[in-house]
N, CA, C and O atoms as a CHARMM CRD file, in Angstrom:
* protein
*
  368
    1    1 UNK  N    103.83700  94.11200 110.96900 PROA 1      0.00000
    2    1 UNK  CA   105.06400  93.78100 111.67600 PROA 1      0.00000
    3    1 UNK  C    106.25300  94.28200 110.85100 PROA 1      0.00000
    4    1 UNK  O    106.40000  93.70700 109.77300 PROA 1      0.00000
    5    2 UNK  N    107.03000  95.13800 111.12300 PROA 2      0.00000
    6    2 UNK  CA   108.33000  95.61100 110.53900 PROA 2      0.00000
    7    2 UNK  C    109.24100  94.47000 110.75900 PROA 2      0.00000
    8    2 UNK  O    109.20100  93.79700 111.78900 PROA 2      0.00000
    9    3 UNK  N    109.73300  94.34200 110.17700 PROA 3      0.00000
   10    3 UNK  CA   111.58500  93.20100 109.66600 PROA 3      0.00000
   11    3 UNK  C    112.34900  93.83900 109.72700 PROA 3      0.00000
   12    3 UNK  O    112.08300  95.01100 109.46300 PROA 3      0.00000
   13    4 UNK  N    113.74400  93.50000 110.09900 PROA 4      0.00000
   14    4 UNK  CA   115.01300  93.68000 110.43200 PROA 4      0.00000
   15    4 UNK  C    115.30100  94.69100 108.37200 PROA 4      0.00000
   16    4 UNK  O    116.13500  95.59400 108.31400 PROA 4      0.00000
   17    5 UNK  N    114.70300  94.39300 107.39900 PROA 5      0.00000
   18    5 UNK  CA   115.06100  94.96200 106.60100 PROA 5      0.00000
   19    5 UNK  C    114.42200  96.88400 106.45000 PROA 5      0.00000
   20    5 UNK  O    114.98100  97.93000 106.11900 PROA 5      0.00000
   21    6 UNK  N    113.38700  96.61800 106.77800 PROA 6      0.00000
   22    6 UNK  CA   112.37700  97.73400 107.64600 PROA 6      0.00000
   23    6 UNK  C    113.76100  98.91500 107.73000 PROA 6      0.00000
   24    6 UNK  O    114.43200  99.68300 107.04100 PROA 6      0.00000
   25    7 UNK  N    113.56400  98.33000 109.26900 PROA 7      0.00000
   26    7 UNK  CA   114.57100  99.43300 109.65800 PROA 7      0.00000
   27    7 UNK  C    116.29500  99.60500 109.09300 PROA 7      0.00000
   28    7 UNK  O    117.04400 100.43600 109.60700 PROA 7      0.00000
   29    8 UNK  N    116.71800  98.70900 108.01300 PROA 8      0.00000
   30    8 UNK  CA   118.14500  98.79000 107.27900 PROA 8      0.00000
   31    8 UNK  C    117.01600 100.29600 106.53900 PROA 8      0.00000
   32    8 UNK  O    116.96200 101.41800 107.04400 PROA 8      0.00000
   33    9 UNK  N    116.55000 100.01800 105.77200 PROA 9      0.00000
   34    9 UNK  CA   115.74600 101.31100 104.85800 PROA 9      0.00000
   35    9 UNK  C    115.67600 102.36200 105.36900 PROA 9      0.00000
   36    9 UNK  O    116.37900 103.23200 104.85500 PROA 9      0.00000
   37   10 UNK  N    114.85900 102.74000 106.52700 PROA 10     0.00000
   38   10 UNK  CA   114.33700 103.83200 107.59900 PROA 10     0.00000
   39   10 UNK  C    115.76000 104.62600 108.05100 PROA 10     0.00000
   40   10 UNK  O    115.96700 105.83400 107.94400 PROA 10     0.00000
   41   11 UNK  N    116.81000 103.45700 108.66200 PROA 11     0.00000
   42   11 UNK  CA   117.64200 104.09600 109.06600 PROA 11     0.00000
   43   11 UNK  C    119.15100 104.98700 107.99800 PROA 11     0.00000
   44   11 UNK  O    120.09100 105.74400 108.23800 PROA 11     0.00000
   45   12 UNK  N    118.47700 104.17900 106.63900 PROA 12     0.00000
   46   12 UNK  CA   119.39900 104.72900 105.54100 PROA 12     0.00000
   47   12 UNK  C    118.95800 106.17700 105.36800 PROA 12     0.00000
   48   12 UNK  O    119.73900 107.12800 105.41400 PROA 12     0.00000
   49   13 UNK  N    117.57300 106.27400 105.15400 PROA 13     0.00000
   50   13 UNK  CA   116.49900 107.28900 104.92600 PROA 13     0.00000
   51   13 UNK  C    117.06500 108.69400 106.00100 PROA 13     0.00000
   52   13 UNK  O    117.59200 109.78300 105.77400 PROA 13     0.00000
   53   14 UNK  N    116.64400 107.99500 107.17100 PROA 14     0.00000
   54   14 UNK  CA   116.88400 109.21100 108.23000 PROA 14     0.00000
   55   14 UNK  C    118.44000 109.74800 108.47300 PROA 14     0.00000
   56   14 UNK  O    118.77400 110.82300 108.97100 PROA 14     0.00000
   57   15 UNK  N    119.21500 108.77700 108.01800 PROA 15     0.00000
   58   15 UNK  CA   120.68700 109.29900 108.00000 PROA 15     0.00000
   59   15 UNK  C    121.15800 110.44400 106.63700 PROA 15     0.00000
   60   15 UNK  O    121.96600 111.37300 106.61800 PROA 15     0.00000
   61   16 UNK  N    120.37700 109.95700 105.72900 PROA 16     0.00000
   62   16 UNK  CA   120.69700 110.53900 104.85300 PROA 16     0.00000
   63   16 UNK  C    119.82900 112.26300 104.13500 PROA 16     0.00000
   64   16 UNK  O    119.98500 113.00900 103.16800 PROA 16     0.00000
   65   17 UNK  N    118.76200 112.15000 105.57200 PROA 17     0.00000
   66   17 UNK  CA   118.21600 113.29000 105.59700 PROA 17     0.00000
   67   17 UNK  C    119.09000 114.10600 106.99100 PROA 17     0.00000
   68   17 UNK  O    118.75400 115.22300 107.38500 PROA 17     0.00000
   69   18 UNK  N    119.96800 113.49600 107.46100 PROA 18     0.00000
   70   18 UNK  CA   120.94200 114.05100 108.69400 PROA 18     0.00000
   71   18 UNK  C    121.81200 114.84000 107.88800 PROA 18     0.00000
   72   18 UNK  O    122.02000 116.03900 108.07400 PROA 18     0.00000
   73   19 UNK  N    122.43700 113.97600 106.77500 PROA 19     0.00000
   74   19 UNK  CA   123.80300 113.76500 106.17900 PROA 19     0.00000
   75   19 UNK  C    123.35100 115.27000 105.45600 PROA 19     0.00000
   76   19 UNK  O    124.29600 116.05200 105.55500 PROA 19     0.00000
   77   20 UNK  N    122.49400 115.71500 104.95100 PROA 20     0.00000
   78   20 UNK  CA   121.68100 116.88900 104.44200 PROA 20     0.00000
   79   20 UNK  C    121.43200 118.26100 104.80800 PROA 20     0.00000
   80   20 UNK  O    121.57300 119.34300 104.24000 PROA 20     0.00000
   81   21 UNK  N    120.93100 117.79900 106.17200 PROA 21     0.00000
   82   21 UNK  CA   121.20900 119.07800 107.48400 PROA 21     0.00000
   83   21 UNK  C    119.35800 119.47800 107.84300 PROA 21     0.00000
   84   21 UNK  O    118.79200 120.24200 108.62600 PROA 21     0.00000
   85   22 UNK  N    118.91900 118.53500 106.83700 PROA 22     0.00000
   86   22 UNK  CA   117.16500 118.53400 107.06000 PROA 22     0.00000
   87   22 UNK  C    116.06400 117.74200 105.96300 PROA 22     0.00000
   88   22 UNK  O    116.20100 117.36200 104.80100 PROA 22     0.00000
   89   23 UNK  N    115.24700 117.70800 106.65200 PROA 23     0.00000
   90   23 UNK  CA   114.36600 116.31100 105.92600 PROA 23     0.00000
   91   23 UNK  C    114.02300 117.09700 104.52500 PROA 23     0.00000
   92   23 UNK  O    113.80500 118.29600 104.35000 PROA 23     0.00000
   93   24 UNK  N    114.05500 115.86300 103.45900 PROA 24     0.00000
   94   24 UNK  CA   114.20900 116.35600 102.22500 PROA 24     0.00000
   95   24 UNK  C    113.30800 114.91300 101.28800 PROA 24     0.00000
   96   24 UNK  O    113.56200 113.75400 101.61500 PROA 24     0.00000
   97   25 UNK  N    112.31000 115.21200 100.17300 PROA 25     0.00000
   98   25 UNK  CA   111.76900 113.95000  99.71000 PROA 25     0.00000
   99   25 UNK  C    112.70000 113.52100  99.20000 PROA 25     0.00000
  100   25 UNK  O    113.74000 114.15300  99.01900 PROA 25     0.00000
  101   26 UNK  N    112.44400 112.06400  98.79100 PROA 26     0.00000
  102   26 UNK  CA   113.35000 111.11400  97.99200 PROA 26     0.00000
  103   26 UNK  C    112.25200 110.73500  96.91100 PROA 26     0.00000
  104   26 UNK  O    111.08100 110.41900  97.12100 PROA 26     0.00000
  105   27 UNK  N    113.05600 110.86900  95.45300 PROA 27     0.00000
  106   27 UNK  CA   112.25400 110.17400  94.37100 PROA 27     0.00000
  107   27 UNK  C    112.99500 109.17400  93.73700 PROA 27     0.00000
  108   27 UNK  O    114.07000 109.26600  93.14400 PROA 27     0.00000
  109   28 UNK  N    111.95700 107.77300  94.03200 PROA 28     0.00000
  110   28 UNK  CA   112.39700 106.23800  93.99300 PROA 28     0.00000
  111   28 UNK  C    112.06100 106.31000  92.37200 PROA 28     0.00000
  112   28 UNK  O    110.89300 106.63000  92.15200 PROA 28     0.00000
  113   29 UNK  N    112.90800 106.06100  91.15200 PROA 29     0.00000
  114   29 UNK  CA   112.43600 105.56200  89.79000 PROA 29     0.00000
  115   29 UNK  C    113.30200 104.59200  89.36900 PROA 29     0.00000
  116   29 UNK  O    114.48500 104.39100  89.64300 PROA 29     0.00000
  117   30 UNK  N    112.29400 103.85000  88.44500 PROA 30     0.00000
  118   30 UNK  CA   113.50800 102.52600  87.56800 PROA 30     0.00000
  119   30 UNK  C    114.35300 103.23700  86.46500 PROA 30     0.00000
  120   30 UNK  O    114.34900 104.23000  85.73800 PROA 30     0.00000
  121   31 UNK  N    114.92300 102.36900  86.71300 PROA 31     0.00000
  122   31 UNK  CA   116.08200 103.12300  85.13700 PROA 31     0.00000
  123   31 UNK  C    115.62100 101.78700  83.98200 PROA 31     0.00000
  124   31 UNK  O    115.37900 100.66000  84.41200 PROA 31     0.00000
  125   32 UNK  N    115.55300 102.12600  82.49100 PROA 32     0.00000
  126   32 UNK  CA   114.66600 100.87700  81.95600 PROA 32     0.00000
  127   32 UNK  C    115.30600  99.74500  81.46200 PROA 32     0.00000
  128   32 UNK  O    116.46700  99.80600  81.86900 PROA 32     0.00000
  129   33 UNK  N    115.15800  98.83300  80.85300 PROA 33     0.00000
  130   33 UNK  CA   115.74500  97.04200  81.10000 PROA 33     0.00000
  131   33 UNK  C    116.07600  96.38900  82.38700 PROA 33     0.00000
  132   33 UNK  O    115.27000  95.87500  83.16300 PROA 33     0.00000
  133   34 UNK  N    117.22100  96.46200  82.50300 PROA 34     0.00000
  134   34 UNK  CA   117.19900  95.56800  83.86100 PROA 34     0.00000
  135   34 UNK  C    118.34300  97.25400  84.75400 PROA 34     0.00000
  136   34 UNK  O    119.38000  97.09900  85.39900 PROA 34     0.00000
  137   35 UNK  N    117.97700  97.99500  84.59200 PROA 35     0.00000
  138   35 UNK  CA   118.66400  98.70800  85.69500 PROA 35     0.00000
  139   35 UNK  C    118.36300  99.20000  86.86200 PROA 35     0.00000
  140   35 UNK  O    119.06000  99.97800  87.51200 PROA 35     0.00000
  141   36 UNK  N    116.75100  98.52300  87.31700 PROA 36     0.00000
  142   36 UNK  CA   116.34000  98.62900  88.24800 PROA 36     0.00000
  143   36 UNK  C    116.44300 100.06800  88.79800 PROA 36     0.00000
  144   36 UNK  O    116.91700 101.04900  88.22600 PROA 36     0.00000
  145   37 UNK  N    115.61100  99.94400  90.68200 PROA 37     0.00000
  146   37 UNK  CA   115.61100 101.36800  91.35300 PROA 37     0.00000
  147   37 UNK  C    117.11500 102.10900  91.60100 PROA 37     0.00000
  148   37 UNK  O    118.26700 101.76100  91.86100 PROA 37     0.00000
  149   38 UNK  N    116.31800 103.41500  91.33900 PROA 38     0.00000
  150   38 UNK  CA   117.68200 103.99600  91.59900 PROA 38     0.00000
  151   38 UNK  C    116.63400 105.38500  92.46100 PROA 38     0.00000
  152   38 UNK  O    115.40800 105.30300  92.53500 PROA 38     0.00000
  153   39 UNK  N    117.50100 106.65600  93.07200 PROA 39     0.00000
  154   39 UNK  CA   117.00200 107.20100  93.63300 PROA 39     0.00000
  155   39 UNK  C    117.25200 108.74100  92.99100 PROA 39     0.00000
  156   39 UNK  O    118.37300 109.12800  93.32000 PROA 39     0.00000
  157   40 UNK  N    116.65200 109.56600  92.30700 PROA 40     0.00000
  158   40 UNK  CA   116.63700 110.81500  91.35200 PROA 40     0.00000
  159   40 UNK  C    117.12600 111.87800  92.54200 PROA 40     0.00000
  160   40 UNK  O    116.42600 112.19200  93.50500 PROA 40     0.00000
  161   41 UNK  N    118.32600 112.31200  92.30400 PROA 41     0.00000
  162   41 UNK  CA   118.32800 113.82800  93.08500 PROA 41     0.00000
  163   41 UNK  C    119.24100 113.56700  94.42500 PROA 41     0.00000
  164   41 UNK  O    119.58000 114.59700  95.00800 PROA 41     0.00000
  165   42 UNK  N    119.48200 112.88900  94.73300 PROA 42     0.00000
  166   42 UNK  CA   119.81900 112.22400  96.10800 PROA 42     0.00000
  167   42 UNK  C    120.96700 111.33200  96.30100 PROA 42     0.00000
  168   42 UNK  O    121.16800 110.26100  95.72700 PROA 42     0.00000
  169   43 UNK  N    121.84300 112.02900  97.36400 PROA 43     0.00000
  170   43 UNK  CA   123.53900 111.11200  97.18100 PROA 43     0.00000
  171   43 UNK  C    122.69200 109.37100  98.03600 PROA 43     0.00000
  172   43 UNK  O    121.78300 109.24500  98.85700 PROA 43     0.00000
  173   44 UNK  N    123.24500 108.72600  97.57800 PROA 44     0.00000
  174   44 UNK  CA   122.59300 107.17100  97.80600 PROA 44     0.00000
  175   44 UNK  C    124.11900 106.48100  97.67600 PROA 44     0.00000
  176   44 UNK  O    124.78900 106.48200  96.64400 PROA 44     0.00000
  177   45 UNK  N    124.58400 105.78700  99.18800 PROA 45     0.00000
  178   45 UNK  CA   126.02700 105.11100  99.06500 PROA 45     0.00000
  179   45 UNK  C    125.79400 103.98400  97.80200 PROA 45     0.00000
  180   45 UNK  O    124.66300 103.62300  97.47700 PROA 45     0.00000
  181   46 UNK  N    127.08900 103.46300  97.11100 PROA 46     0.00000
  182   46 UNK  CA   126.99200 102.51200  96.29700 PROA 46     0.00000
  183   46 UNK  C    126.72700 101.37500  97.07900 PROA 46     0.00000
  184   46 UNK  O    125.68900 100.76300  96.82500 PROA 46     0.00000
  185   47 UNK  N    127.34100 101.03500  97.83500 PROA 47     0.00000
  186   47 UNK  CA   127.09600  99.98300  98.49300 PROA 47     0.00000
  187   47 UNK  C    125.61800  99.73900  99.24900 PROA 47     0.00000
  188   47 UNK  O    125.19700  98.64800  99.63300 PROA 47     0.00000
  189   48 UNK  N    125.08300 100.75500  99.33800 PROA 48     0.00000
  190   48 UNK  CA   123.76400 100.06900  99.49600 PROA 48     0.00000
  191   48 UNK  C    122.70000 100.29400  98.68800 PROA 48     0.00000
  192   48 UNK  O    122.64500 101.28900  97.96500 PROA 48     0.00000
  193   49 UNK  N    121.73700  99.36500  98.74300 PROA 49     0.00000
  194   49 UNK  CA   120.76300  98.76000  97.71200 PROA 49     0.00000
  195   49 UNK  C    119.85800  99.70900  98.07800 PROA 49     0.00000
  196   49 UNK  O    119.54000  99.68000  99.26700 PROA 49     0.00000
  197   50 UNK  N    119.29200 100.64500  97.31100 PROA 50     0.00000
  198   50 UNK  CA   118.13200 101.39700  96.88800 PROA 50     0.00000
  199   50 UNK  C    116.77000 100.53800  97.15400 PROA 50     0.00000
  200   50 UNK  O    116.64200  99.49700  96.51000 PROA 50     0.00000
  201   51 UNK  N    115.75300 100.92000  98.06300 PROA 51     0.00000
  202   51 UNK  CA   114.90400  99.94400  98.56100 PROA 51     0.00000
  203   51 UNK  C    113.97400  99.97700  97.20000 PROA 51     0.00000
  204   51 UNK  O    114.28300 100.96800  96.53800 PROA 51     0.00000
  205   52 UNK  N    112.98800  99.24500  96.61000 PROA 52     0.00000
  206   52 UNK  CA   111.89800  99.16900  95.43500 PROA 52     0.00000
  207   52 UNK  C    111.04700  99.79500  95.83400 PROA 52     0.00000
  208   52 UNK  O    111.27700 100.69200  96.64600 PROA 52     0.00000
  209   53 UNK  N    109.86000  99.53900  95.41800 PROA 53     0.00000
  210   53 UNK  CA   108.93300 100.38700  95.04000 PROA 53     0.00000
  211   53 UNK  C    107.50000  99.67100  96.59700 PROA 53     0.00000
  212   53 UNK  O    106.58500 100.23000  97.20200 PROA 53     0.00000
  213   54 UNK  N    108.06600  98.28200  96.62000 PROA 54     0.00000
  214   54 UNK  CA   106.93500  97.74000  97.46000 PROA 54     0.00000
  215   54 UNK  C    107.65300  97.90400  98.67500 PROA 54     0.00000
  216   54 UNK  O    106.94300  97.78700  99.67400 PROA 54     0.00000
  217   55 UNK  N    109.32700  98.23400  98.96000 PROA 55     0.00000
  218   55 UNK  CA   109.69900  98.20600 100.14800 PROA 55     0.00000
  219   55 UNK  C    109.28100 100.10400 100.71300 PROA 55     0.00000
  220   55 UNK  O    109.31700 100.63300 101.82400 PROA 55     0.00000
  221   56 UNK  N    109.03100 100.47300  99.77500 PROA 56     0.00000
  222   56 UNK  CA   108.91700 101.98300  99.89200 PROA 56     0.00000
  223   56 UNK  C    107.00100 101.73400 100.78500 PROA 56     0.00000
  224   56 UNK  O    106.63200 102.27900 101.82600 PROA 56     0.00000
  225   57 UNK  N    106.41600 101.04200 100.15500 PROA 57     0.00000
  226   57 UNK  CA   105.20500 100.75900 100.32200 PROA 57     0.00000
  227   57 UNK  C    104.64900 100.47800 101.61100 PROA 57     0.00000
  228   57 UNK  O    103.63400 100.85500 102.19700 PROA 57     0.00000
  229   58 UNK  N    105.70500  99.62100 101.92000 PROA 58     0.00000
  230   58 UNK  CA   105.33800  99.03600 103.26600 PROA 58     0.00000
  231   58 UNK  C    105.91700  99.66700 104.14800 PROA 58     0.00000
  232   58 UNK  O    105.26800  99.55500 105.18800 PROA 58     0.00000
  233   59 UNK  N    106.64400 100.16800 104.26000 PROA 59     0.00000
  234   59 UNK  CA   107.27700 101.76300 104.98200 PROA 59     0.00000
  235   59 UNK  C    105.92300 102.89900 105.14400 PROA 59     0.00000
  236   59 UNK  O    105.31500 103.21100 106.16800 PROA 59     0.00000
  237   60 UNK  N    105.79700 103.19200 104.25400 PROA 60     0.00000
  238   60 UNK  CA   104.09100 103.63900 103.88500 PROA 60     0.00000
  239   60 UNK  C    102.82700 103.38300 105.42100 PROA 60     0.00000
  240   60 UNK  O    102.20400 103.90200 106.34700 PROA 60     0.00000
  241   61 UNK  N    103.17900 102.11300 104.63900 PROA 61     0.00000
  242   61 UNK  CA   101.76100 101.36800 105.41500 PROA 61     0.00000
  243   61 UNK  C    102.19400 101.39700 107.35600 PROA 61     0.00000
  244   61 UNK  O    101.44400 101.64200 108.30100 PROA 61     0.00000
  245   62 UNK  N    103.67600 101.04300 107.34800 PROA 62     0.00000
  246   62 UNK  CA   103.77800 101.01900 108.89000 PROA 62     0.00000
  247   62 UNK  C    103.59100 103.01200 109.55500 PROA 62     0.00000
  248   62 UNK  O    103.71800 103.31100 110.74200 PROA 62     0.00000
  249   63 UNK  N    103.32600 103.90100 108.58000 PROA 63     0.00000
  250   63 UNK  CA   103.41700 105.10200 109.13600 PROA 63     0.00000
  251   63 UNK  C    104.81800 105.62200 109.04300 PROA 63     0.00000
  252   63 UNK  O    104.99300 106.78500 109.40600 PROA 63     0.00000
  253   64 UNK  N    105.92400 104.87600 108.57700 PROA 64     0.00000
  254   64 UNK  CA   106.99900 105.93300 108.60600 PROA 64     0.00000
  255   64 UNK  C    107.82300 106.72000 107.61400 PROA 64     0.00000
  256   64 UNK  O    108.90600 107.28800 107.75400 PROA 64     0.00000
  257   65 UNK  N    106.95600 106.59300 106.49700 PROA 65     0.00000
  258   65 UNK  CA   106.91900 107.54000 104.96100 PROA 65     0.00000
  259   65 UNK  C    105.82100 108.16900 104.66300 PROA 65     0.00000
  260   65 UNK  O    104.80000 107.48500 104.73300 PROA 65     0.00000
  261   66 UNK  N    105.68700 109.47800 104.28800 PROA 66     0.00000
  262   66 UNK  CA   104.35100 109.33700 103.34500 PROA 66     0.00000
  263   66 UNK  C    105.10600 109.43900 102.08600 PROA 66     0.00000
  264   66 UNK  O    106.31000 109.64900 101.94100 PROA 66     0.00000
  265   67 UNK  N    103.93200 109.20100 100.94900 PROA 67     0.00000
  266   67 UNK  CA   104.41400 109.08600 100.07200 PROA 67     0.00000
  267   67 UNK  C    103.30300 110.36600  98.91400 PROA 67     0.00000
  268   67 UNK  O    102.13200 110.07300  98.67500 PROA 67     0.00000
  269   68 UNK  N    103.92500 111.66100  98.35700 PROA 68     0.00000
  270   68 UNK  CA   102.94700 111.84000  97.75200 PROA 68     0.00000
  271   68 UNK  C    102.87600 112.16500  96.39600 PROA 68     0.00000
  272   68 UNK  O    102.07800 113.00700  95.98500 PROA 68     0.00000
  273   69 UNK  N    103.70300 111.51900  95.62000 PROA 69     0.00000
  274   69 UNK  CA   103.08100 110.85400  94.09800 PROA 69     0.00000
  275   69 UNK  C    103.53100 109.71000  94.04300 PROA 69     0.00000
  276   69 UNK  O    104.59500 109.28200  94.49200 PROA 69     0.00000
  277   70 UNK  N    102.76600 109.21300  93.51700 PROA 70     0.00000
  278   70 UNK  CA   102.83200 107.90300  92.85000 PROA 70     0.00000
  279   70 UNK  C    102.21400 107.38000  91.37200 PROA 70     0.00000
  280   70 UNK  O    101.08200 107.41600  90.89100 PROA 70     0.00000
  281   71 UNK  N    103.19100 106.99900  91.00700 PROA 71     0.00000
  282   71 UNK  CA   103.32400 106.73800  89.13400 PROA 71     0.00000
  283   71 UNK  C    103.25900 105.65600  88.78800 PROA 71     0.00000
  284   71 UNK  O    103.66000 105.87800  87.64600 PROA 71     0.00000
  285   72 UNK  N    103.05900 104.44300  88.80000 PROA 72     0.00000
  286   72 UNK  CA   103.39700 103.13700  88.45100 PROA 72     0.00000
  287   72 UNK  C    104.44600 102.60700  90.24400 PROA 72     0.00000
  288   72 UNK  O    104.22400 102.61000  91.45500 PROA 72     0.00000
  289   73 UNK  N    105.51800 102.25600  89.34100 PROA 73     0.00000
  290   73 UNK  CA   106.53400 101.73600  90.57700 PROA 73     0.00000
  291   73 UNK  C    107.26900 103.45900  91.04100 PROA 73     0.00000
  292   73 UNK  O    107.68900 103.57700  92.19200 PROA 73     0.00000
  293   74 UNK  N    107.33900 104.37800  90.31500 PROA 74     0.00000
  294   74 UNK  CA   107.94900 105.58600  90.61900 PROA 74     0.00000
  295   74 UNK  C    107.32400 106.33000  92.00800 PROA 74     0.00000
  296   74 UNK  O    106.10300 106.45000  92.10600 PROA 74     0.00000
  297   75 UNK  N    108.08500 106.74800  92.91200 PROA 75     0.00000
  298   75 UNK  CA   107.11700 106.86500  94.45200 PROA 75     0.00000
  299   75 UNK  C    108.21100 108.47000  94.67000 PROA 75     0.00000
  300   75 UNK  O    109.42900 108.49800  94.49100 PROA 75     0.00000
  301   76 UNK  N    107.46000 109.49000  95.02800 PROA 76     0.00000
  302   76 UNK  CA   107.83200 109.79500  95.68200 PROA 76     0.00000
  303   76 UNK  C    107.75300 110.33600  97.45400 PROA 76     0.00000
  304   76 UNK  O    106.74500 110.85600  97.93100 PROA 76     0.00000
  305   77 UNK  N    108.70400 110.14400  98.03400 PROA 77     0.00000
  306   77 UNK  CA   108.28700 110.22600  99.83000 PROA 77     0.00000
  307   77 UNK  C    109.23000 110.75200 100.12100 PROA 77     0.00000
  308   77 UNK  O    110.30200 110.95600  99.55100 PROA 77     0.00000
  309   78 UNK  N    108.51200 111.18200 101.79700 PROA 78     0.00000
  310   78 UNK  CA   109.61200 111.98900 102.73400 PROA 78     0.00000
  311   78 UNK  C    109.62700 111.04000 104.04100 PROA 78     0.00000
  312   78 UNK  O    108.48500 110.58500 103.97200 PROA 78     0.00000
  313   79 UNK  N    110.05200 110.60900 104.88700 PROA 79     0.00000
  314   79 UNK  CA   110.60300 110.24600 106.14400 PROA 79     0.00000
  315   79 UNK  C    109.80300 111.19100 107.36800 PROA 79     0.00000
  316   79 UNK  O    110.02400 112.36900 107.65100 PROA 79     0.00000
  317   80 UNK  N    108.69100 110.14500 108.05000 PROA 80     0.00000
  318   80 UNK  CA   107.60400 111.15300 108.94800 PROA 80     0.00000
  319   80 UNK  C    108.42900 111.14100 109.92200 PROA 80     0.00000
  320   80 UNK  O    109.56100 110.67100 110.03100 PROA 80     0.00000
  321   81 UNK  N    107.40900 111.99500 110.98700 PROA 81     0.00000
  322   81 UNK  CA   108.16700 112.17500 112.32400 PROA 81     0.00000
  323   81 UNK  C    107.89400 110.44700 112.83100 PROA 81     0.00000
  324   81 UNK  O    108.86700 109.88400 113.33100 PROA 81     0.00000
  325   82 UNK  N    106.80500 109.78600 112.71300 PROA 82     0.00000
  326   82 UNK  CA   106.62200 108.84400 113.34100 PROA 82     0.00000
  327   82 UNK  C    108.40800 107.79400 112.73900 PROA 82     0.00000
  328   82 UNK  O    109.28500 107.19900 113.36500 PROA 82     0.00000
  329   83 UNK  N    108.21700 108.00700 111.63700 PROA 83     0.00000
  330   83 UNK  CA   109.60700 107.03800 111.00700 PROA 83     0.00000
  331   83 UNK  C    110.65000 107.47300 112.04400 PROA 83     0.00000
  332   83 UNK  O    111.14500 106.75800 112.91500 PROA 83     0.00000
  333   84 UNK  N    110.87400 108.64100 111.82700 PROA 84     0.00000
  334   84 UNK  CA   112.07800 109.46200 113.24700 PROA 84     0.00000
  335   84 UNK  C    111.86600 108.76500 114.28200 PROA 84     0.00000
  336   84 UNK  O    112.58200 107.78300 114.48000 PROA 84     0.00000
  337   85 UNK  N    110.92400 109.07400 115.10900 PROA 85     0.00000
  338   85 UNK  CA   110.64500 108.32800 115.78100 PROA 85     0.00000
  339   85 UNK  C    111.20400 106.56600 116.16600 PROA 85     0.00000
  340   85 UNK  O    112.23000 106.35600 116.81300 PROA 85     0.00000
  341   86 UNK  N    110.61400 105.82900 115.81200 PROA 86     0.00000
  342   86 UNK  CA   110.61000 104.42000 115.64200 PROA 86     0.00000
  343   86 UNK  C    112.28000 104.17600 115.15700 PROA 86     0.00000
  344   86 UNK  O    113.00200 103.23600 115.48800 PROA 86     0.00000
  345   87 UNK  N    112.57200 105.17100 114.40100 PROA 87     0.00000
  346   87 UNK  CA   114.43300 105.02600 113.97000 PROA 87     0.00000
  347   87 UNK  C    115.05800 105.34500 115.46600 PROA 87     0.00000
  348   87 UNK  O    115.63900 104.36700 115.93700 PROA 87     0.00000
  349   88 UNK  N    115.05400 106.41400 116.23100 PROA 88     0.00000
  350   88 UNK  CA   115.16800 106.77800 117.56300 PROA 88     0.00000
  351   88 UNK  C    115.18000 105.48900 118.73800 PROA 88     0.00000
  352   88 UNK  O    116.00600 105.05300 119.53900 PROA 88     0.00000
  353   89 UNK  N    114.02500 105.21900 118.41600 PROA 89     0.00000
  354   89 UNK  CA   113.74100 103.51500 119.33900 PROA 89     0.00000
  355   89 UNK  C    114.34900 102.78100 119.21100 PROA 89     0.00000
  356   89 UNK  O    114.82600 102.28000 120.22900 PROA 89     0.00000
  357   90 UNK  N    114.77600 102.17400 117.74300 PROA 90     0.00000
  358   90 UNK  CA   115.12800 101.22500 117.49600 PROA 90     0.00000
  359   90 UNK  C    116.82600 101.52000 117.45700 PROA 90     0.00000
  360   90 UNK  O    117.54700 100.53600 117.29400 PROA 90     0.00000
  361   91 UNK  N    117.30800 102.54900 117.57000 PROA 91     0.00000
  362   91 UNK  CA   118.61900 102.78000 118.36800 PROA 91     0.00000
  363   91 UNK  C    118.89900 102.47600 119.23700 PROA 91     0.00000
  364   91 UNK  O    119.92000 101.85500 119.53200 PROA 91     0.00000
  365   92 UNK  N    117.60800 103.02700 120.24500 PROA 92     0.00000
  366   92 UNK  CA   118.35800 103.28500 122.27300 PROA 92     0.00000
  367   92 UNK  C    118.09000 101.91800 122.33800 PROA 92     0.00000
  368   92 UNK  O    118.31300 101.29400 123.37500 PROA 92     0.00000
């Protein structure tokens, strides 16, 4: 079952592969002590919260990331068509 936080993520994801001009991976890493996820390579607004490593996961699992390395908590993924998709839906 996807959550209302689900799609805050998906729809950050797919905007920001718009904002780009085409789908592009994102690499999720911690920065070390307490500086938590941040996103390597990739304009990411301040104001919003960089999803973790298990929200990346479960994005994963519903089909609308793949993800293809994975390091510990370090992930990297791209935004599937199915994610497009389901972002599309959950617009109209």
């Amino acid at each position: 079952m996807h959550t209302r936080k689900d799609f805050e993520i998906l729809g950050r994801l797919v905007r920001s592969d718009e904002d780009h001009g085409r789908p592009n991976s994102f690499t999720l890493t911690y920065q070390g002590g307490m500086g938590g996820p941040v996103f390597a390579g990739r304009d990411w607004p301040e104001d919003v919260s960089v999803p973790e490593d298990v929200q990346v996961d479960e994005l994963e699992s519903l089909g609308w990331v793949r993800v293809t390395e994975l390091r510990g908590k370090m992930r990297v993924f791209a935004v599937t068509g199915a994610g497009r998709a389901a972002w599309d839906e959950h617009e109209a």
